[in-house]
N, C-alpha and C positions, 0 to 999 in steps of 0.2 A: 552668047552661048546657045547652039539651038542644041535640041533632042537627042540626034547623032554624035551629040559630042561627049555626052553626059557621063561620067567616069563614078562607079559605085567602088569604097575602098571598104576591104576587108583587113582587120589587125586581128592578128590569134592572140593568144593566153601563152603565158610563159614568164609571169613576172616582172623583175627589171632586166631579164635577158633578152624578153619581148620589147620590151619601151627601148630599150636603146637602140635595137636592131630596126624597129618601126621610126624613130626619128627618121635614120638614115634615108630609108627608103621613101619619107615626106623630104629630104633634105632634096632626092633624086628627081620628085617627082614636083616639086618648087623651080628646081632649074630649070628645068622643062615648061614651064607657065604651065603644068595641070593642074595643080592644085586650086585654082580656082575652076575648073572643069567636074573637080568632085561633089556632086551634089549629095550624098549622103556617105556617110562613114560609119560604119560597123564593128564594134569593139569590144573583145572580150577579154576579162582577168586585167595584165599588163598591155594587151592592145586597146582594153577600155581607158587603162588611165593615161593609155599618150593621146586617144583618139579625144580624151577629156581636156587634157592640155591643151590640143592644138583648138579645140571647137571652144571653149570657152577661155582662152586665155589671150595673150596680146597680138592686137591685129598683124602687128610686124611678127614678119617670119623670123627674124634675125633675132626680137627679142625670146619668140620663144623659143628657139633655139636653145638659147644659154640658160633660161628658166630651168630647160629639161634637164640638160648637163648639172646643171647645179644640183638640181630636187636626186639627180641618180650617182652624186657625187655624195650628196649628203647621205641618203637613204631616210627609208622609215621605219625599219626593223627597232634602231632601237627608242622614236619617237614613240612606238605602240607601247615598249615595255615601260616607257614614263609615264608614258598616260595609265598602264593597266594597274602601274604599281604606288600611285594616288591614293593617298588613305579615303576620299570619297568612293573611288572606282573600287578600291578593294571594299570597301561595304556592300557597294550595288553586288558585287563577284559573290558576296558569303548570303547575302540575301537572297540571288536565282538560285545558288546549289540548293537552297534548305528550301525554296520552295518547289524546285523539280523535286528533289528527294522525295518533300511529303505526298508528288500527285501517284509515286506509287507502293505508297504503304495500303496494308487490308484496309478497306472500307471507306478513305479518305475518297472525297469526290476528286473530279479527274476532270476539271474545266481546263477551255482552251489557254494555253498560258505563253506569253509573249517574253524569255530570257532578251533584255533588254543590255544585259550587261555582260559582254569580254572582250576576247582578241580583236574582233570585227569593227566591233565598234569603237574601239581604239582607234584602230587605221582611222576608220570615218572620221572622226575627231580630231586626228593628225593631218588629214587631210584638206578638210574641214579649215582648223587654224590656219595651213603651213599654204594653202592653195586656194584652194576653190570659194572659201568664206563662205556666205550663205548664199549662194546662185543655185536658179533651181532650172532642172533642163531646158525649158524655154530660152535660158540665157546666155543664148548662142552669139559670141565676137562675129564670126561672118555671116549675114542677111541669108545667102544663098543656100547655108549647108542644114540640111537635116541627122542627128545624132540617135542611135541607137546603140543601147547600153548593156548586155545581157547576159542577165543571173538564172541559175537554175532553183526551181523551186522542189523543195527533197517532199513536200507532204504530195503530192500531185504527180509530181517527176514529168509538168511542163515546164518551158523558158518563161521567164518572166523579164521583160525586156521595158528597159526606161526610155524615153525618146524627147525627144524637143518637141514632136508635134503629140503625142502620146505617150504614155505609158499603158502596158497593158498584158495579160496572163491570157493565152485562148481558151483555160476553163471557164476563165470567172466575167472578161470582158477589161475594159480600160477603168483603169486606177482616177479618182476625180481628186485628190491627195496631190497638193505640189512636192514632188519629190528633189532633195537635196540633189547636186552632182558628186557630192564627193559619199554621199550613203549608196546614190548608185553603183559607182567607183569600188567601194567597199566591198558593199553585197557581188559584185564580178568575180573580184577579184580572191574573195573568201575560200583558195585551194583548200581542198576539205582534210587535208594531212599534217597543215599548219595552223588555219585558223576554223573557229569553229562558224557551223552556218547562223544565221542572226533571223529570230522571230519578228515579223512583222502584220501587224493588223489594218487592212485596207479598205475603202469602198471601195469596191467596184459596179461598175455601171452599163446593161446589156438590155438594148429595147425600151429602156425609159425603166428599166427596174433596176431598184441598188438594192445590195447588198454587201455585210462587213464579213469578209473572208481572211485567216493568217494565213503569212505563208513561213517557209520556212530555206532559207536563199543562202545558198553554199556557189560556188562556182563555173561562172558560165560555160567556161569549157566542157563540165560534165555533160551537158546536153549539145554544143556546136562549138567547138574549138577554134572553127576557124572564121565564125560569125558569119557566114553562107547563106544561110537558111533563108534569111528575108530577101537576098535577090534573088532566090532560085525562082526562074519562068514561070514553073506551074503551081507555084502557091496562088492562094485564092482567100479575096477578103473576106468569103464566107466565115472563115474559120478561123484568119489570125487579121489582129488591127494591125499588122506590120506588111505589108507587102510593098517592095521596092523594084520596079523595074527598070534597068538599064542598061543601056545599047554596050557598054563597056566595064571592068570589072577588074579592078589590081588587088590580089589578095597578096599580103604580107605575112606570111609563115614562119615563126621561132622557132620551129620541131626542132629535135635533134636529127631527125634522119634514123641512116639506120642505126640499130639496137647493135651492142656486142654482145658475144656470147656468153653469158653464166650456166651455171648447174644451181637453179632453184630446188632443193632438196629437200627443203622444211617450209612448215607454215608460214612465216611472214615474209618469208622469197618468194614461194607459190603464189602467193595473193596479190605481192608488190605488180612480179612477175607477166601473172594473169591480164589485172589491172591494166595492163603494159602494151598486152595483145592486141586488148578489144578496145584500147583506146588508139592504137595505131591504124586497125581495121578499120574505125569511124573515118580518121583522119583522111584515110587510103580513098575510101567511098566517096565523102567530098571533095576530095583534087578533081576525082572521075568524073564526078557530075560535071566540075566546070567543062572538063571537054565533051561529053555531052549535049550539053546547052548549046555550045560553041558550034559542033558537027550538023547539031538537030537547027541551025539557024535562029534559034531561039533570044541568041546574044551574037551581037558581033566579034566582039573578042575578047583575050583578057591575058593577063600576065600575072604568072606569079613565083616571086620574091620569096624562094625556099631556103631557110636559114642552114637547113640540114643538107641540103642536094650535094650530093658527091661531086665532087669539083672537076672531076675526070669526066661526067654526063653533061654535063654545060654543053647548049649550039655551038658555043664560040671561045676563044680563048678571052684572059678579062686579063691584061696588064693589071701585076702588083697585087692580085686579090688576095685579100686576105684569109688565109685555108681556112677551111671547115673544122678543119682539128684546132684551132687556136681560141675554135669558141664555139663549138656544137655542145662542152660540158658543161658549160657556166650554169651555175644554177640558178632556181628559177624561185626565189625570194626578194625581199624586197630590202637586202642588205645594203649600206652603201657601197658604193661601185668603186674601183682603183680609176685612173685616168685614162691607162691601156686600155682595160677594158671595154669603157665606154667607145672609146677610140676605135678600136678590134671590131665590136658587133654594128656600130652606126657605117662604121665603113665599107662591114659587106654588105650589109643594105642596100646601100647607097650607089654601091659597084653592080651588086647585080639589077637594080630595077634600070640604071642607067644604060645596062649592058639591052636588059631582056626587052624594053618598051618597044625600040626601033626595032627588033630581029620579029618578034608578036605581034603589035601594034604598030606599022611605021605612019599608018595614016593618023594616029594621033600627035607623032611628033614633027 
């Protein structure tokens, strides 16, 4: 593999709407022999936990394959509420309330305080058990590939991004802490609507000085949905330990596309609503850059695998595909999956990255 060939893979957030849809389009881009062409992969939310699966799970593609199928067959939703509903975990649960409670009563001190116990940390747990066991990001199945994992931190409002060759936040510097895969997984994944964000106390390490800084880790989509960030050209190691550059670039997109119309009329529509806009705006600016990069010569090329794309804008027509309406609504939890479904979303994947690579990219295929 020399330099020119080198293929950066982006997976967005969107749960197990995202992990099924992202199989496919690993399923597309297998066929193809690129997938050992990927020298780093980029994962956020449910593009973290396939982009986890595939980097640390069985070298065969085939087994994991059906690993995935199974784990989005079975689901985790309700492994989180066994673990949460544990007469242990329920103790840890009634112990953080009563100690957040007491940090804002009059006159009680107000030390930094790390809630170690709920929803999140379930996943982790379930994960944990059901997956990953104790493997910590260095503990990558294929030699070549580098993994980056990325959570947003709410006290700071930088990304906090876990890596095989680092972890690391660009206020604080690289984490010296071996961190889990399936706590990174977690902390991505932690949609701030369903599960709550998870406190964590870290060294971190900048110029030969450490320091223990929390953070406080909800969902990586909130700060780069579509895990962009670390290939874009003009980042600079100055400022962040993640900079990736590569001559090619397949980002994998679960968006819905476009929005239908409501009458947001009251408060919790307004907000949902709002939410809605300026999360689509981000989304809208990051497809843009890719073409960009692409225009300015910055990158060779790149392609990308839009779950939401209007099926009538497609270059080309795609025998059999499966429409955009049969699964632009699936939602984006971590319920188990019917067998259609899984079926429905791995398949447009799989149809469009097979469709878009040659029509984008021919000189990769």
């Amino acid at each position: 593999m020399t330099d020119r060939q080198v293929i950066g893979l982006a997976l967005s957030g969107g749960g197990f709407r995202a992990s099924a849809f992202h199989l496919g389009c690993l399923r597309a881009l297998h066929d193809r022999d690129l997938l050992e062409r990927v020298q780093v992969v980029s994962g956020v939310s449910g593009g973290a936990l396939l982009a986890a699966l595939w980097a640390y799970g069985p070298e065969d593609f085939g087994q994991f394959d059906a690993e995935v199928v199974e784990l989005l067959r079975h689901g985790l939703q309700g492994e989180m509420v066994r673990r949460v509903f544990r007469p242990a975990a329920i103790v840890r649960n009634m112990r953080a309330a009563t100690a957040t409670a007491m940090r804002i009563l009059p006159g009680v001190p107000n030390p930094p305080l790390a809630r170690r116990a709920n929803r999140t940390d379930a996943l982790a747990v379930a994960l944990q058990e059901m997956v990953f066991a104790d493997k910590t990001m260095p503990s990558v199945t294929h030699p070549h590939l580098r993994v980056v994992l990325s959570a947003t931190d709410l006290y700071t409002t930088n990304a906090v991004r876990f890596g095989s060759a680092r972890s690391s936040c660009s206020r604080y510097g690289t984490i010296t802490e071996p961190i889990r895969v399936a706590s990174a997984v977690a902390a991505s994944a932690a949609f701030p609507l369903f599960l709550p964000a998870v406190e964590r106390e870290y060294t971190f390490e900048r110029d030969d000085r450490r320091q223990r800084e929390t953070v406080l880790l909800t969902d990586g989509g909130v700060y780069d949905n579509l895990g962009l960030s670390i290939f874009d050209p003009n980042r600079s190691t100055a400022f962040s330990e993640h900079v990736e550059r590569v001559p090619y670039i397949v980002c994998c997109d679960a968006g819905r596309g476009q929005m239908v119309k409501r009458s947001p009329h009251f408060l919790p529509a307004r907000a949902k609503r709002a939410f809605e806009v300026v999360h689509r705006k981000a989304q809208d600016a990051a497809r843009s850059r890719l073409h960009e990069w692409a225009a300015n010569g910055q990158i060779q090329g790149f392609v990308m695998a839009y779950l939401g794309m209007n099926d009538s804008r497609l270059p080309m027509p795609i025998a059999d595909l499966v429409p955009r309406a049969d699964v632009a609504d699936y939602g984006t939890n971590f319920s188990a999956m019917s067998a259609t479904n899984v079926d429905r979303l791995a398949r447009r994947g799989e149809q469009l990255v097979r469709a878009l690579l040659p029509y984008y990219c021919p000189e990769l295929c």
